[in-house]
N, C-alpha and C positions, 0 to 999 in steps of 0.2 A: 504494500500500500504506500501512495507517493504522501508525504508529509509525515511518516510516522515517525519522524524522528522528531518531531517537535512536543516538547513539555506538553504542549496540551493534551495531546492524541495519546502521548505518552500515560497520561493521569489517567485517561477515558476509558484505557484500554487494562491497567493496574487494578482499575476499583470495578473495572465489570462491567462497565454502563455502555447502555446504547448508545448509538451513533451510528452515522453514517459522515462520510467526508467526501465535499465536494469539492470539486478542482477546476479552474477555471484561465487559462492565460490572462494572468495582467498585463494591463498595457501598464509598461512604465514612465511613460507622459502623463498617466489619468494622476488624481489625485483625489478624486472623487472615489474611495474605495470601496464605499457602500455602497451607492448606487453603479461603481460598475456592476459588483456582486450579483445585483439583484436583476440589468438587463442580461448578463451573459449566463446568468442561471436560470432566467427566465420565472424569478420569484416576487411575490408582493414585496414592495417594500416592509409596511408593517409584520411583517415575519423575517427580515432580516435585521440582527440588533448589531449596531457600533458600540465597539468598547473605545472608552475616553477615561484618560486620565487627569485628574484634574486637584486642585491643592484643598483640602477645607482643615482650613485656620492652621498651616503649615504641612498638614499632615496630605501623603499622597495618597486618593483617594481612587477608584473605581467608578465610574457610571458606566450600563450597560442601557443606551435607549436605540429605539426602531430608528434606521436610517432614515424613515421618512419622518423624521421629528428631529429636533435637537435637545440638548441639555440642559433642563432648569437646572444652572445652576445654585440656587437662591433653595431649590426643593431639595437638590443633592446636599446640600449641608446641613439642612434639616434633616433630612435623613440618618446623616453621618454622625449626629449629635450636634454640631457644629453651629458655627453663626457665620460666618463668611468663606465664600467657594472663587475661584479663580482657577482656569485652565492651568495646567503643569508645564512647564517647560519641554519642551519635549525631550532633550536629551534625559531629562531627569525622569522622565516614564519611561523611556525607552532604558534606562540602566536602572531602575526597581523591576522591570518587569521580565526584562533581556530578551525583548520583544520589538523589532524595528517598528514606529509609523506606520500606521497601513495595514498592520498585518497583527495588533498588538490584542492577545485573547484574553479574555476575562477568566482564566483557568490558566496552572502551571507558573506563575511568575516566581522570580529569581527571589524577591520579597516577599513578603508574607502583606499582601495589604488588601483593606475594608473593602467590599466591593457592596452597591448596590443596585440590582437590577429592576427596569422600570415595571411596574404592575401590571403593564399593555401584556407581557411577555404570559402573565397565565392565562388568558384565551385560547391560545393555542396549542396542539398534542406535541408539536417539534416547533423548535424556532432554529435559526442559524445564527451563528456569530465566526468571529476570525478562528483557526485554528493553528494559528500562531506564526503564518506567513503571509504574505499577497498574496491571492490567491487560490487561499483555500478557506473552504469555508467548512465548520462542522454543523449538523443538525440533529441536536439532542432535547428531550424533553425537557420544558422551565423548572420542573421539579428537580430533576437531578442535576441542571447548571447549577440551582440554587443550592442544592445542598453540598455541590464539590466543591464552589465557591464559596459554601459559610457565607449565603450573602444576605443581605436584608432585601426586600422588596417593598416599591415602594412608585407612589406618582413623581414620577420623575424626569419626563420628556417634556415639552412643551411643543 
């Protein structure tokens, strides 16, 4: 299987859980990675989720929302306990998570950190997110993202 080297698939595949992993050529001009995701797999947006890293009240935090939304961030720190949220640097997500940009999974990070996934994500049986490259995408049930994540759930897209 092409990605199974990566932390994520790596965990999915340790603790038992379904999946299934989807692969896609990324174009490396797009920068739009979720919505490529979702034309070249030919998927709803709101069942594709972006994971974003983002700071609340220093600390590096996790949001996991549908690519056809974006981030409350103002809800993410709420969520987090927290009172103020600002995106992460990127090098600094990309070295807690050891996960490039683009491709960065809410499962397997280098850190141990909070992650919160948006509420949209339990309406449906599978959802997808990064599998910890460009380009691939996994599609696991929100019950058991949330539970290998240790994540909170919560309204968090806007």
């Amino acid at each position: 299987m092409a990605g199974k080297g990566t932390p994520a698939i790596a965990l999915l595949v340790k603790k038992k859980v379904a999946h299934q992993v989807h692969e896609y050529d990324h174009d490396p001009r797009s920068d739009s990675f979720g919505k490529e995701a979702t034309e070249l797999l030919g998927l709803p947006a709101e069942r594709v989720f972006k994971t974003l890293v983002a700071e609340v009240d220093g600390n590096l935090t996790v949001g996991v929302v549908p690519v056809a939304g974006s981030l409350d961030l103002k809800a993410l720190a709420a969520a987090a306990g927290g009172k103020k949220a600002k995106m992460a640097d990127v090098a600094a997500a990309e070295r807690a998570t050891g996960y490039v940009a683009g491709g960065i999974s809410p499962l397997g990070h280098r850190k141990r950190l909070p992650v919160v996934i948006d509420s949209s994500a339990q309406r449906f049986g599978t959802i997808f997110c990064s599998g910890g490259r460009r380009g691939l995408e996994i599609e696991v049930a929100p019950a058991d993202l949330i539970e290998l994540a240790q994540a909170k759930v919560a309204p968090i897209s806007a």
